[in-house]
PyMOL Python script that loads the backbone (N, CA, C, O; Angstrom):
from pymol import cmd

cmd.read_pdbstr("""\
ATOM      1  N   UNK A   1       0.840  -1.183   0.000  1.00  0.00           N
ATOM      2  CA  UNK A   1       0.000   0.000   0.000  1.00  0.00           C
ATOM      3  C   UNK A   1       0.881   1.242   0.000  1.00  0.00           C
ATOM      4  O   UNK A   1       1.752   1.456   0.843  1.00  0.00           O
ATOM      5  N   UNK A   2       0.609   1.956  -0.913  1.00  0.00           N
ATOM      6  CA  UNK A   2       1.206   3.923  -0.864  1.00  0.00           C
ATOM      7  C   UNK A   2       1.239   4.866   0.085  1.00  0.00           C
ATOM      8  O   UNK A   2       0.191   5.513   0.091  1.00  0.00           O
ATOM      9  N   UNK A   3       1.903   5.158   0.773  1.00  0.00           N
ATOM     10  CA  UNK A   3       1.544   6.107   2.084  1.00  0.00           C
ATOM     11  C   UNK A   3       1.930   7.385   1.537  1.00  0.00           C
ATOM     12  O   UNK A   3       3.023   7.605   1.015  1.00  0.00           O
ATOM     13  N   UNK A   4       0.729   8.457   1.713  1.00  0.00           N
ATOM     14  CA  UNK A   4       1.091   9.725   1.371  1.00  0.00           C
ATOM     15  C   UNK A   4       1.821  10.436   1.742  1.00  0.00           C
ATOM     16  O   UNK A   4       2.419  10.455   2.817  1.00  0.00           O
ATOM     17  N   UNK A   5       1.884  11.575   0.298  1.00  0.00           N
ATOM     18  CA  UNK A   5       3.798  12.379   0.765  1.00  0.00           C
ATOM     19  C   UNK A   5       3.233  13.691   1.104  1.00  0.00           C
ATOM     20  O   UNK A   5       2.350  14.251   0.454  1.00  0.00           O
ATOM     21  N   UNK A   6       3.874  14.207   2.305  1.00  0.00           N
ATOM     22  CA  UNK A   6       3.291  15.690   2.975  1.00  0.00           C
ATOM     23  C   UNK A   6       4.211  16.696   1.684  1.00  0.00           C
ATOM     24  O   UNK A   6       4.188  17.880   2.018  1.00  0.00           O
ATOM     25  N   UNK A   7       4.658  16.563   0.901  1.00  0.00           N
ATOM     26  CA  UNK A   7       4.982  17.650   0.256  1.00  0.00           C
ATOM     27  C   UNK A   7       3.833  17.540  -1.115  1.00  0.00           C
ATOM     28  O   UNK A   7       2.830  16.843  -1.275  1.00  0.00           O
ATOM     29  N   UNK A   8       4.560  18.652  -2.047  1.00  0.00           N
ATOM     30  CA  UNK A   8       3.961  18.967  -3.530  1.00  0.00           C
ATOM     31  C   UNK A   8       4.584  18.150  -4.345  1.00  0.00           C
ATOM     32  O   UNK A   8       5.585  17.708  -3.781  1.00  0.00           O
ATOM     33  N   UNK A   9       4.473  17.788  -5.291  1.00  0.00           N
ATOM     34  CA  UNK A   9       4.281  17.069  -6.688  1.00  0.00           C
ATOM     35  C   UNK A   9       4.401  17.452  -7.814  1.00  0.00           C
ATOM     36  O   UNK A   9       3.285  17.856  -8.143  1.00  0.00           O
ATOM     37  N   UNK A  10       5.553  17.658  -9.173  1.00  0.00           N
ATOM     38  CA  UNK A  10       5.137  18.216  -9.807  1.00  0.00           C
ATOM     39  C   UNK A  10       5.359  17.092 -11.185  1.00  0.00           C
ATOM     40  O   UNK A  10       6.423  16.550 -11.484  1.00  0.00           O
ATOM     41  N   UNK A  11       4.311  16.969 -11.747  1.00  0.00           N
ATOM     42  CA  UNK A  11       3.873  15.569 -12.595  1.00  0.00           C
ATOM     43  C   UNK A  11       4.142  16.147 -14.167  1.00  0.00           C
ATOM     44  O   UNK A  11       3.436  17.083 -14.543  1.00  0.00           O
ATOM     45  N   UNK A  12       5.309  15.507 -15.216  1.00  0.00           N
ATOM     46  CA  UNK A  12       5.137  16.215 -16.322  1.00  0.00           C
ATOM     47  C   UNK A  12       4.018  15.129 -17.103  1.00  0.00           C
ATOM     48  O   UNK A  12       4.048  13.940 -16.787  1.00  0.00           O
ATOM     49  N   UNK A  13       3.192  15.549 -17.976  1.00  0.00           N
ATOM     50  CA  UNK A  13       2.751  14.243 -18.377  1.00  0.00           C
ATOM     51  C   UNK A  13       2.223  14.532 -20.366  1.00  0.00           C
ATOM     52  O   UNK A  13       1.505  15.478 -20.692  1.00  0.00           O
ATOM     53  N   UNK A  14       2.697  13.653 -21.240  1.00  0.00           N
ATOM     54  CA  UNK A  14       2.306  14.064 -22.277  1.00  0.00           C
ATOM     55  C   UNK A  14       0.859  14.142 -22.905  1.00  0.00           C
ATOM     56  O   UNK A  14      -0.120  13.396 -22.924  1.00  0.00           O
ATOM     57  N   UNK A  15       1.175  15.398 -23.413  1.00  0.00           N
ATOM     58  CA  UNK A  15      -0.439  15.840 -24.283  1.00  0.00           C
ATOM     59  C   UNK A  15      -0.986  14.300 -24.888  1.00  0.00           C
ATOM     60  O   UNK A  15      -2.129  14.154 -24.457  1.00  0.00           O
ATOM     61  N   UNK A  16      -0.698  13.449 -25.487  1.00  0.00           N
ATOM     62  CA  UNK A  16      -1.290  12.753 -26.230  1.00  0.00           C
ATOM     63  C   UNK A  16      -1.071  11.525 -25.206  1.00  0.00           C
ATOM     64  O   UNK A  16      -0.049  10.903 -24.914  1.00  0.00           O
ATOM     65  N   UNK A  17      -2.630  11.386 -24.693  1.00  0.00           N
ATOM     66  CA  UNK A  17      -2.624  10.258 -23.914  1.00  0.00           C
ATOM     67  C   UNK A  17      -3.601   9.142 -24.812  1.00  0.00           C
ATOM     68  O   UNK A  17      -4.463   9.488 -25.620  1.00  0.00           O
ATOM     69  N   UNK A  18      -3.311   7.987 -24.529  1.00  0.00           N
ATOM     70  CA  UNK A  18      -4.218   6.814 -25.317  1.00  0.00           C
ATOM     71  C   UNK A  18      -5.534   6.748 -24.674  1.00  0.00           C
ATOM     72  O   UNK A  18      -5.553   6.861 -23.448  1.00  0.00           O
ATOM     73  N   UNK A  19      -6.715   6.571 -25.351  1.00  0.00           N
ATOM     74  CA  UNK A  19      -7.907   6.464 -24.919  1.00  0.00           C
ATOM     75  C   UNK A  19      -7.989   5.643 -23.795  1.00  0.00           C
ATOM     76  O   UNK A  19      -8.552   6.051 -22.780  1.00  0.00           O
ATOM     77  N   UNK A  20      -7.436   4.408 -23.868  1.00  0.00           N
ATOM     78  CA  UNK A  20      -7.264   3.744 -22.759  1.00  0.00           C
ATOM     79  C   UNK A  20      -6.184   3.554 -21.834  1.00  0.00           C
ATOM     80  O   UNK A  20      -5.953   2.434 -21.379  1.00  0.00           O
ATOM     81  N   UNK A  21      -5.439   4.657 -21.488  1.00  0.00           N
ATOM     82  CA  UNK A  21      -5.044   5.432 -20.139  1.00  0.00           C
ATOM     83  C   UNK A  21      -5.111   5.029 -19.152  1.00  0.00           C
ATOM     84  O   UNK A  21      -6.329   4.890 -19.038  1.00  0.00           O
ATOM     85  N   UNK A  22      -4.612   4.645 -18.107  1.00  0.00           N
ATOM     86  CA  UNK A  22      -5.042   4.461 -16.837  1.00  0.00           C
ATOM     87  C   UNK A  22      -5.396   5.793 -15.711  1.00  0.00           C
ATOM     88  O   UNK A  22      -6.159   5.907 -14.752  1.00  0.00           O
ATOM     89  N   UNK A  23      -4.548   6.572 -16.295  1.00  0.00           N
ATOM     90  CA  UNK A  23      -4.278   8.031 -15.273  1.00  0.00           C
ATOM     91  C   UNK A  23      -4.521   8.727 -16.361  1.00  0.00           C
ATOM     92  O   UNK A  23      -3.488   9.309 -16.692  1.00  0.00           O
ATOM     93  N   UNK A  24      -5.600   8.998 -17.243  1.00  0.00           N
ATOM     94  CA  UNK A  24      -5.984  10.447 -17.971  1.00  0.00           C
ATOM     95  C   UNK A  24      -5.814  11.604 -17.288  1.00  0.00           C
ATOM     96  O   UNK A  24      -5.342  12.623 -17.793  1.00  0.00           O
ATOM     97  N   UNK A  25      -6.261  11.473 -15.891  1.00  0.00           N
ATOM     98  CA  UNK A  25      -6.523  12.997 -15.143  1.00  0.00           C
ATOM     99  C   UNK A  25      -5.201  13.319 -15.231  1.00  0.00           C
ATOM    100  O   UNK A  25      -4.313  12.473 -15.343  1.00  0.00           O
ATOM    101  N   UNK A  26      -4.909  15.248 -15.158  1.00  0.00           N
ATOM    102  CA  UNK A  26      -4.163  15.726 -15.133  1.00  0.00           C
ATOM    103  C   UNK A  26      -2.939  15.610 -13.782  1.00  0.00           C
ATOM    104  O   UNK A  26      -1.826  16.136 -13.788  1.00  0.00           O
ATOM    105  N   UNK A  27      -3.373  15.002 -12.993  1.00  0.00           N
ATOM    106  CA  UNK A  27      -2.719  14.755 -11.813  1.00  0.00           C
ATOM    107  C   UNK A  27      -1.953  13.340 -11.640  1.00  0.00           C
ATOM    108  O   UNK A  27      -1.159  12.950 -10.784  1.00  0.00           O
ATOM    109  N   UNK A  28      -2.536  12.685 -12.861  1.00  0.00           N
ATOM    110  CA  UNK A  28      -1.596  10.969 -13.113  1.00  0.00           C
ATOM    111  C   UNK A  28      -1.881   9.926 -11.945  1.00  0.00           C
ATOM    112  O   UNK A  28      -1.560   8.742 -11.851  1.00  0.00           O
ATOM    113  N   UNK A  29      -2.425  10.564 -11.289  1.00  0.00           N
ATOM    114  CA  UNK A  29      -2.981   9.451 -10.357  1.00  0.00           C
ATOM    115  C   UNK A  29      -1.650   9.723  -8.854  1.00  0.00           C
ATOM    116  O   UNK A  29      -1.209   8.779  -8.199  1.00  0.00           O
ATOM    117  N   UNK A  30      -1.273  11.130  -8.632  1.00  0.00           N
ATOM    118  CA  UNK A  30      -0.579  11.427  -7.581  1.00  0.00           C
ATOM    119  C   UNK A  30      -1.576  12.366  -6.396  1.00  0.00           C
ATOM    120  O   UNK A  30      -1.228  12.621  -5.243  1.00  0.00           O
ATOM    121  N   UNK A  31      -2.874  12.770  -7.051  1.00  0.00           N
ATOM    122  CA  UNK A  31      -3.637  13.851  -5.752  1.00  0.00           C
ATOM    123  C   UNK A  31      -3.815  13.124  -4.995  1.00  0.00           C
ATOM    124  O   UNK A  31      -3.311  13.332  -3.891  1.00  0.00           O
ATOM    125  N   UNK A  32      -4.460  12.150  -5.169  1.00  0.00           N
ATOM    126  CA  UNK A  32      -4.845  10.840  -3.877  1.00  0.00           C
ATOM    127  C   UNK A  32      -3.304  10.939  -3.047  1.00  0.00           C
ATOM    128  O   UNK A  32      -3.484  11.016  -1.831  1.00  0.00           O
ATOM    129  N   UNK A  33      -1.972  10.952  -3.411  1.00  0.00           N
ATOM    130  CA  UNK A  33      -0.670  10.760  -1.809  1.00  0.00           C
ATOM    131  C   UNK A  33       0.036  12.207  -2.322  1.00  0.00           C
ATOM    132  O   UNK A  33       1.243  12.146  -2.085  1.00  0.00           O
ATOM    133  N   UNK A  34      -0.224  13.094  -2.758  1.00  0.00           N
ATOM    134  CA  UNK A  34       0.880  14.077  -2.192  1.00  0.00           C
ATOM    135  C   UNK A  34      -0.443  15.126  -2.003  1.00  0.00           C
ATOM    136  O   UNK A  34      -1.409  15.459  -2.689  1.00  0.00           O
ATOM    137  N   UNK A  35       0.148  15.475  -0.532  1.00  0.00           N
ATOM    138  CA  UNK A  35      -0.653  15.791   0.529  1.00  0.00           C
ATOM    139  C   UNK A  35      -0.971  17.627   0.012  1.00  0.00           C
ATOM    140  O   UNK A  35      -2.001  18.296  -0.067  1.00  0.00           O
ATOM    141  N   UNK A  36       0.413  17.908  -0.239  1.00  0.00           N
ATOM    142  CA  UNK A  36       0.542  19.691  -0.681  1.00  0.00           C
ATOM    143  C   UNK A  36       0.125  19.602  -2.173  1.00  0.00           C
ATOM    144  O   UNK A  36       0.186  20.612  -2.874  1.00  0.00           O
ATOM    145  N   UNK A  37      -0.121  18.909  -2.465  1.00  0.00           N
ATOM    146  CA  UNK A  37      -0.863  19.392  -4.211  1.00  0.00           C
ATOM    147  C   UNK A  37       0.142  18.990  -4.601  1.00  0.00           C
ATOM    148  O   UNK A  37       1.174  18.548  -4.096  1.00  0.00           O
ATOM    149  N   UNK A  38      -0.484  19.301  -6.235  1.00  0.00           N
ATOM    150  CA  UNK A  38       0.027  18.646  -7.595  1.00  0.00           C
ATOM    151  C   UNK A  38       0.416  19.896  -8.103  1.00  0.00           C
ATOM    152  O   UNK A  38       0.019  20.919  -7.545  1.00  0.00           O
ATOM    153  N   UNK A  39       1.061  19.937  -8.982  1.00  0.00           N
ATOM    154  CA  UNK A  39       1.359  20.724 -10.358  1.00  0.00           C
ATOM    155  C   UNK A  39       1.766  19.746 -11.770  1.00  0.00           C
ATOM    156  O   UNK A  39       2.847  19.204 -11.998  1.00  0.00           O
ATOM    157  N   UNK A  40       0.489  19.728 -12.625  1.00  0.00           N
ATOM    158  CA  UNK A  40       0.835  19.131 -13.506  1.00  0.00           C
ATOM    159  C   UNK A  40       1.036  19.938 -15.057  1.00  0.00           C
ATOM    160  O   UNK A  40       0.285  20.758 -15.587  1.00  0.00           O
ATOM    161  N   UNK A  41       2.117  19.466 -15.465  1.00  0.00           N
ATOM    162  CA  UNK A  41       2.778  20.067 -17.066  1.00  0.00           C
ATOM    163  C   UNK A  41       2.739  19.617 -18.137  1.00  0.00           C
ATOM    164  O   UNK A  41       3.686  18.904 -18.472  1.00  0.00           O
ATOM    165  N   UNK A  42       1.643  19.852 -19.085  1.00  0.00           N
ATOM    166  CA  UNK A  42       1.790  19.131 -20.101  1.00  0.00           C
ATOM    167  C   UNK A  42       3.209  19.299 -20.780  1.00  0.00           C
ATOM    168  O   UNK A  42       4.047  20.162 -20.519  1.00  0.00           O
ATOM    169  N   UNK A  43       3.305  18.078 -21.895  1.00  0.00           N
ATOM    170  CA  UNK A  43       4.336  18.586 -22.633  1.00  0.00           C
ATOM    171  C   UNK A  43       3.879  17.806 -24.424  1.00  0.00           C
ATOM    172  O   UNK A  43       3.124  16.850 -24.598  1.00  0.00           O
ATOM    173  N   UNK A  44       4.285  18.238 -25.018  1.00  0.00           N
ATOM    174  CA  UNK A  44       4.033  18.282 -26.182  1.00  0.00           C
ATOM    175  C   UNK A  44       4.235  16.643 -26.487  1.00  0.00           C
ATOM    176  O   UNK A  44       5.194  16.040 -26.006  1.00  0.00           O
ATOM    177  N   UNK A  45       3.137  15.919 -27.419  1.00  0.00           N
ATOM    178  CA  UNK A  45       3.604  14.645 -28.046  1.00  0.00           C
ATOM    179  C   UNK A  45       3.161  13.542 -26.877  1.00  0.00           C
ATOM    180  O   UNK A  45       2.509  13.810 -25.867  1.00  0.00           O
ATOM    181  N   UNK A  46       3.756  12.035 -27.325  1.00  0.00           N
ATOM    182  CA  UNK A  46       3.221  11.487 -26.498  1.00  0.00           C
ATOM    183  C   UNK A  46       3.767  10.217 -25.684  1.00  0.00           C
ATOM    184  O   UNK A  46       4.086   9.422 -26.567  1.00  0.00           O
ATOM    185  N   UNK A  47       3.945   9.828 -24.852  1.00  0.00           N
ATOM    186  CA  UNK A  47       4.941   8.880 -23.915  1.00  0.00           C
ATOM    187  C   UNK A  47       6.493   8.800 -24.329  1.00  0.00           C
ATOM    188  O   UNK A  47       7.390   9.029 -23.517  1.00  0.00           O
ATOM    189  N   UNK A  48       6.653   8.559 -25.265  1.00  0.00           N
ATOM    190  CA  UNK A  48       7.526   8.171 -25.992  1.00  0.00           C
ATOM    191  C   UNK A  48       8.255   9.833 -26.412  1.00  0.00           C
ATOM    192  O   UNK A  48       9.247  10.490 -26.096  1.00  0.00           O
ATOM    193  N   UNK A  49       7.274   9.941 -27.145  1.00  0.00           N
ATOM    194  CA  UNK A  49       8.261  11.782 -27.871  1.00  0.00           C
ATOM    195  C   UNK A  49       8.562  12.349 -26.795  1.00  0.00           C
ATOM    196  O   UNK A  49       9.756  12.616 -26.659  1.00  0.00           O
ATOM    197  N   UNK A  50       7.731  12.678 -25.813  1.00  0.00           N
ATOM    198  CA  UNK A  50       8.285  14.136 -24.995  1.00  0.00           C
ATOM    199  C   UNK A  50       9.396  13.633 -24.726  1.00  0.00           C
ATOM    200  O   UNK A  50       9.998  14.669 -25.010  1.00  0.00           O
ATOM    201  N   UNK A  51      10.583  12.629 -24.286  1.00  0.00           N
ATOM    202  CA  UNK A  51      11.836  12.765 -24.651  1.00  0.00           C
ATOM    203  C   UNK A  51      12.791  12.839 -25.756  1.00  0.00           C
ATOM    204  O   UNK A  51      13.990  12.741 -25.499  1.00  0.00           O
ATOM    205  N   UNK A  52      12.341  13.021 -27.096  1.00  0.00           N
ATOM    206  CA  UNK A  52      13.234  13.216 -27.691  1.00  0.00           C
ATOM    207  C   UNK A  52      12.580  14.955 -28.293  1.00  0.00           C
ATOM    208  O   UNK A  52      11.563  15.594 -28.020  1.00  0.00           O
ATOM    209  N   UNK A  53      13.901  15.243 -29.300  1.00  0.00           N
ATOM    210  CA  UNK A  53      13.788  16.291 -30.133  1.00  0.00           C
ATOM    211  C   UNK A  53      12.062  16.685 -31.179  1.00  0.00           C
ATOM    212  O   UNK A  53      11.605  15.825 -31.933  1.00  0.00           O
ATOM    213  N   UNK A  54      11.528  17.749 -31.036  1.00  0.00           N
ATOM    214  CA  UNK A  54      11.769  18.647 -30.138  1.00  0.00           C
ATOM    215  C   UNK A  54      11.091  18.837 -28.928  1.00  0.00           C
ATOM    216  O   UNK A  54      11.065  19.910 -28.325  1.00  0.00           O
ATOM    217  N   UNK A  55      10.559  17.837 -28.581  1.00  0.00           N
ATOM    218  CA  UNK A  55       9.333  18.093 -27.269  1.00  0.00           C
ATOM    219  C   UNK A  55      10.206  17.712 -26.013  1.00  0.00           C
ATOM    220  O   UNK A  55       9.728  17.891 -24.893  1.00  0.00           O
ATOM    221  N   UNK A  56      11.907  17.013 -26.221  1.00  0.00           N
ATOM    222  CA  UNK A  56      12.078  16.902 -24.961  1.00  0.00           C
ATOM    223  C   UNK A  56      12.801  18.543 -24.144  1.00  0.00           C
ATOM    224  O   UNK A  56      13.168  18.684 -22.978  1.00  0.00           O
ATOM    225  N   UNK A  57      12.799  19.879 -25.605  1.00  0.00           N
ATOM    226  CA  UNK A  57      13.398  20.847 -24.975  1.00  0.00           C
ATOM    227  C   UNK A  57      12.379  21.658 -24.297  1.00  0.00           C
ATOM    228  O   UNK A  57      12.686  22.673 -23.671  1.00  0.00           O
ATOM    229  N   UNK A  58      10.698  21.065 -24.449  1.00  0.00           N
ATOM    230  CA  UNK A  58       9.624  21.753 -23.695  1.00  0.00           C
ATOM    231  C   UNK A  58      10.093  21.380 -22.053  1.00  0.00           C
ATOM    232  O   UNK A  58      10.240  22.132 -21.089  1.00  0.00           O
ATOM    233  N   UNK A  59      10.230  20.127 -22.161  1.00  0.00           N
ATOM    234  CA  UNK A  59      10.210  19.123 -20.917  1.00  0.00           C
ATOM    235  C   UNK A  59      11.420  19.776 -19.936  1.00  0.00           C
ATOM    236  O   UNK A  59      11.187  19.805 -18.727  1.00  0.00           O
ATOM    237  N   UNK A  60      13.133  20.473 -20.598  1.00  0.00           N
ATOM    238  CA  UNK A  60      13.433  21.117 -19.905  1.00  0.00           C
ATOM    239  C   UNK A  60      12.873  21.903 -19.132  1.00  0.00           C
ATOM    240  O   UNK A  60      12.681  21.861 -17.916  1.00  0.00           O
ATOM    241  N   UNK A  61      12.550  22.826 -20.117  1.00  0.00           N
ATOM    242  CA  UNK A  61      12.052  24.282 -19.845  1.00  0.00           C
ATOM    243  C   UNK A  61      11.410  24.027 -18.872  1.00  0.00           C
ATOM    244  O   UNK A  61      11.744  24.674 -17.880  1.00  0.00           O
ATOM    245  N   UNK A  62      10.607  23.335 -18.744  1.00  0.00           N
ATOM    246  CA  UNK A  62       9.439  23.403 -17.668  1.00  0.00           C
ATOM    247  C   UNK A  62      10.101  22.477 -15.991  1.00  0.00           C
ATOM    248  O   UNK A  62       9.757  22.720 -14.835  1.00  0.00           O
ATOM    249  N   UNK A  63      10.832  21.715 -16.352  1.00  0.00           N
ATOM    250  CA  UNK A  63      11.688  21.096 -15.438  1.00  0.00           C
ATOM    251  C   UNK A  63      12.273  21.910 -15.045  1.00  0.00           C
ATOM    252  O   UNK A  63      11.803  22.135 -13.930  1.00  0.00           O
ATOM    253  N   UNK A  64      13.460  22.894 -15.330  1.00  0.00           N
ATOM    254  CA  UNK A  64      13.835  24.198 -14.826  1.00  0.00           C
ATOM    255  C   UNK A  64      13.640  25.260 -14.267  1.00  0.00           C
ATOM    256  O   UNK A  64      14.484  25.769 -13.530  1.00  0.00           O
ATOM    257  N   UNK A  65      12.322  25.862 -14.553  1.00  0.00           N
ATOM    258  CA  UNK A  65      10.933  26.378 -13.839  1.00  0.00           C
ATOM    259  C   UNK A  65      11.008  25.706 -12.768  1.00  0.00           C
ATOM    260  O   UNK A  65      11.943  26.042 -12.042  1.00  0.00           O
ATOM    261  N   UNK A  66      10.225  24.696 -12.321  1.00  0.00           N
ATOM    262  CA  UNK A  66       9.730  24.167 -11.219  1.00  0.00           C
ATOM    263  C   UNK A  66      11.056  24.050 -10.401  1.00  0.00           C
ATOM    264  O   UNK A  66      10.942  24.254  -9.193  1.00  0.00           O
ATOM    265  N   UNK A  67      12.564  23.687 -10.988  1.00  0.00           N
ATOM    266  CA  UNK A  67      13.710  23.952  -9.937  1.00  0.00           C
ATOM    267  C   UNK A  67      13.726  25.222  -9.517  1.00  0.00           C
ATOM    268  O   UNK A  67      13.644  25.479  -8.316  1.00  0.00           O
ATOM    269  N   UNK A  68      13.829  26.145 -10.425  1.00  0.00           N
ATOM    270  CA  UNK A  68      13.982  27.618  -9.792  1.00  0.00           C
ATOM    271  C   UNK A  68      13.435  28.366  -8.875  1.00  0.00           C
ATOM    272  O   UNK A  68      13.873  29.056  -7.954  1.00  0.00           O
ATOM    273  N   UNK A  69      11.937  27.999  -9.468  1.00  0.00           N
ATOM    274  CA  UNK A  69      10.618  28.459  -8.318  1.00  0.00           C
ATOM    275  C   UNK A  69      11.149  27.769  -7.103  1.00  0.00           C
ATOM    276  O   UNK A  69      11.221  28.407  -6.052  1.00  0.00           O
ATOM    277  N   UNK A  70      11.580  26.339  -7.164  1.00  0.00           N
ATOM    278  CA  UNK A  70      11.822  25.511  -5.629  1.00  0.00           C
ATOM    279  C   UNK A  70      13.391  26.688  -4.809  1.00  0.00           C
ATOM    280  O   UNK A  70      13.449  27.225  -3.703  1.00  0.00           O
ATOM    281  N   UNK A  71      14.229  26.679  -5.762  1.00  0.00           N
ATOM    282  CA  UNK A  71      15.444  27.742  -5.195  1.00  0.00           C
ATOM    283  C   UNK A  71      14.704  28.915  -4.573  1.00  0.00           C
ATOM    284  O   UNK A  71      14.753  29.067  -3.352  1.00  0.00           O
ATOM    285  N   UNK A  72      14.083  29.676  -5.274  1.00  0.00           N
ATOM    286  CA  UNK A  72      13.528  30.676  -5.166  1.00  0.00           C
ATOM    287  C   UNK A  72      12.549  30.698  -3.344  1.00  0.00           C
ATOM    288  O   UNK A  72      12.451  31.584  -2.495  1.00  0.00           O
ATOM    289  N   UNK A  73      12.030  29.344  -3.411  1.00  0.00           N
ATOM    290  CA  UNK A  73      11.416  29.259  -2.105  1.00  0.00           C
ATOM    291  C   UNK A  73      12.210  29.068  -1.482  1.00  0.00           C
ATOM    292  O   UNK A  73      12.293  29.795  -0.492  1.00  0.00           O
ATOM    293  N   UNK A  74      12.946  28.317  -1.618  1.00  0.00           N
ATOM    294  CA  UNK A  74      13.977  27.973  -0.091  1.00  0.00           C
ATOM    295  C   UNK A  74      14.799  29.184  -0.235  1.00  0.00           C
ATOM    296  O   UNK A  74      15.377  29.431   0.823  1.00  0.00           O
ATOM    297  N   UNK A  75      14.982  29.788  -0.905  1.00  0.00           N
ATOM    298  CA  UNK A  75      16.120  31.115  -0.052  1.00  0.00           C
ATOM    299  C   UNK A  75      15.336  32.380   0.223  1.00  0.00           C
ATOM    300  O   UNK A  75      15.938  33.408   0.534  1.00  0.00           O
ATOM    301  N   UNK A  76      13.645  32.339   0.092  1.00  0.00           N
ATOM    302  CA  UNK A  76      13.615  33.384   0.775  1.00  0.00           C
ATOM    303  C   UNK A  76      13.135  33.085   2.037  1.00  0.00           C
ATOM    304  O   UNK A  76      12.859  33.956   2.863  1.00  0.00           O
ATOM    305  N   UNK A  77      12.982  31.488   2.292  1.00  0.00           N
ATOM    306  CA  UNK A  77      12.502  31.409   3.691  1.00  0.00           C
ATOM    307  C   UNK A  77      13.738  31.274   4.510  1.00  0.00           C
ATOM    308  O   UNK A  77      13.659  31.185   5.735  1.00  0.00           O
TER     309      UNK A  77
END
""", "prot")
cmd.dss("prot")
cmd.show_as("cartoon", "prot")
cmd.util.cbc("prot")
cmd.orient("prot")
């Protein structure tokens, strides 16, 4: 069994999901254990593409974001 995580979550997940999906929702099936919320990111393409060229340089971008914002919190607290 999963025991929930007291922090936030941040889920990248690709635009093109298969009809039969298990985790369609935007949250991938993480709101149910992380306790502080989700942040979920689409990214362009689908399981497979968002790592390569060019959808895996969305997947930076947005991976980098969510580090910075995290820097950004811990040094002004």
């Amino acid at each position: 069994k999963y025991r929930p995580y007291a922090g936030r979550v941040n889920v990248f997940r690709a635009a093109e999901q298969p009809r039969t999906a298990p985790h369609r929702e935007p949250t991938q099936g993480w709101g149910a254990l992380a306790q502080g919320g989700v942040d979920s990111h689409e990214i362009p393409g689908d399981h497979f593409s968002i790592i390569r060229t060019p959808n895996v340089f969305v997947m930076a971008d947005k991976m980098r974001a969510c580090l910075d914002a995290l820097e950004k919190r811990d040094n002004a607290g």
